[in-house]
C-alpha positions in Angstrom: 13.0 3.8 -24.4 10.9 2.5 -27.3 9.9 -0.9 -28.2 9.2 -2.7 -31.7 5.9 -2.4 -31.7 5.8 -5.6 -34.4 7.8 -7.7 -31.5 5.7 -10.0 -28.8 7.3 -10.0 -25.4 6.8 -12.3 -22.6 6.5 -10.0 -19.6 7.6 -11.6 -16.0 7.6 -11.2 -12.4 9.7 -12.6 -9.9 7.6 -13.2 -6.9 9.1 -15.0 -3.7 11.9 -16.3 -5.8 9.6 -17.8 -8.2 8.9 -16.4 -12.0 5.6 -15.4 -13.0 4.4 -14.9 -16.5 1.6 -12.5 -17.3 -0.8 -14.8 -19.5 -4.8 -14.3 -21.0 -6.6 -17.5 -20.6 -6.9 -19.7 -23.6 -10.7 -20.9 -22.0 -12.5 -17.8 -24.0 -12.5 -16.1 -20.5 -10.5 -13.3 -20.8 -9.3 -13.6 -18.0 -5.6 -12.2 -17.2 -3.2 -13.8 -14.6 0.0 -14.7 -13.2 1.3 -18.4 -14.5 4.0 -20.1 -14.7 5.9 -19.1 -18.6 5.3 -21.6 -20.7 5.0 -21.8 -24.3 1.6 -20.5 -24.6 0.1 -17.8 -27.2 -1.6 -16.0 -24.2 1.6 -15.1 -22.5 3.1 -13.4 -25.5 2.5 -9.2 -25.8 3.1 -6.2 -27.7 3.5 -2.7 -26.7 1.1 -1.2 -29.9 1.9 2.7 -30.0 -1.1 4.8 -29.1 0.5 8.4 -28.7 2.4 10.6 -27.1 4.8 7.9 -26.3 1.9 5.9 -24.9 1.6 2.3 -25.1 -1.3 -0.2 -25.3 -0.8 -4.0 -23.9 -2.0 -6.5 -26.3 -1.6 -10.2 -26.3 -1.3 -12.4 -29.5 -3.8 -14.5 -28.7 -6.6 -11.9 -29.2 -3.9 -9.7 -31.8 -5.4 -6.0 -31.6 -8.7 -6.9 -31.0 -8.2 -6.2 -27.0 -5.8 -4.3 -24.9 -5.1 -4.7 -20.8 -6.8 -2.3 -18.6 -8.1 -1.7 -15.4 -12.5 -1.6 -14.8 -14.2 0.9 -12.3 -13.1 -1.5 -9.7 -9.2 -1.6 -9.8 -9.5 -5.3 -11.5 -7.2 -6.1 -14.2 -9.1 -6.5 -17.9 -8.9 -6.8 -21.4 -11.0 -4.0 -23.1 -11.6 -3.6 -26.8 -10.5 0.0 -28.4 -13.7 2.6 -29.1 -12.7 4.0 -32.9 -12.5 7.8 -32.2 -12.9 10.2 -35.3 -9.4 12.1 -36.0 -10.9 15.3 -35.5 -11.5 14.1 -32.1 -8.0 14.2 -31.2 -6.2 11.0 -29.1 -7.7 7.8 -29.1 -6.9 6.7 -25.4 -10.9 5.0 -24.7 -11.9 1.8 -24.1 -15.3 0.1 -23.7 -15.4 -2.9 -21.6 -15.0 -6.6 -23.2 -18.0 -9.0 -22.8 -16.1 -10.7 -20.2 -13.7 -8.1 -18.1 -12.5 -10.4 -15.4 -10.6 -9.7 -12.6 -7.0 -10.7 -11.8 -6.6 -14.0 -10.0 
């Protein structure tokens, strides 16, 4: 499957008959979660090649400043990308945001 990579998606959930829209806070938090879709910047994505067919999650309201992840404790994150030297090979890293919050 590939994706348009230039393309923001709104990426759902249907959860006890009831759609879900994965959304980043608009309060500066960072903070990732389940809302209701609405027209909102934060619940827009793109799937931004990385390699190998790998994909990284980035919202438009932070462009490709931050990806989703998940932090030594299972949470759900944003995390910016570490710049890895070519020679280094693939640049799959990422350090931890100011504000890596967990999934409420």
């Amino acid at each position: 499957m590939t994706f348009d990579s230039t393309h923001y998606y709104r990426l759902t959930a249907h959860v006890s008959g009831k759609e879900y829209a994965l959304e980043v806070s608009a309060d500066g938090s960072d903070r990732v979660m389940l809302s209701e879709p609405a027209d909102s910047i934060g619940q827009f994505w793109k799937l931004a090649p990385i390699s190998d067919g790998r994909y990284a999650l980035r919202t438009a309201y932070w462009g490709d400043g931050l990806s989703l992840a998940m932090d030594k404790q299972r949470s759900v994150c944003l995390r910016r990308p570490i710049p890895r030297p070519a020679s280094r090979g693939i640049c799959n890293r990422t350090a931890a945001a100011p504000a890596c919050s967990s999934m409420s």
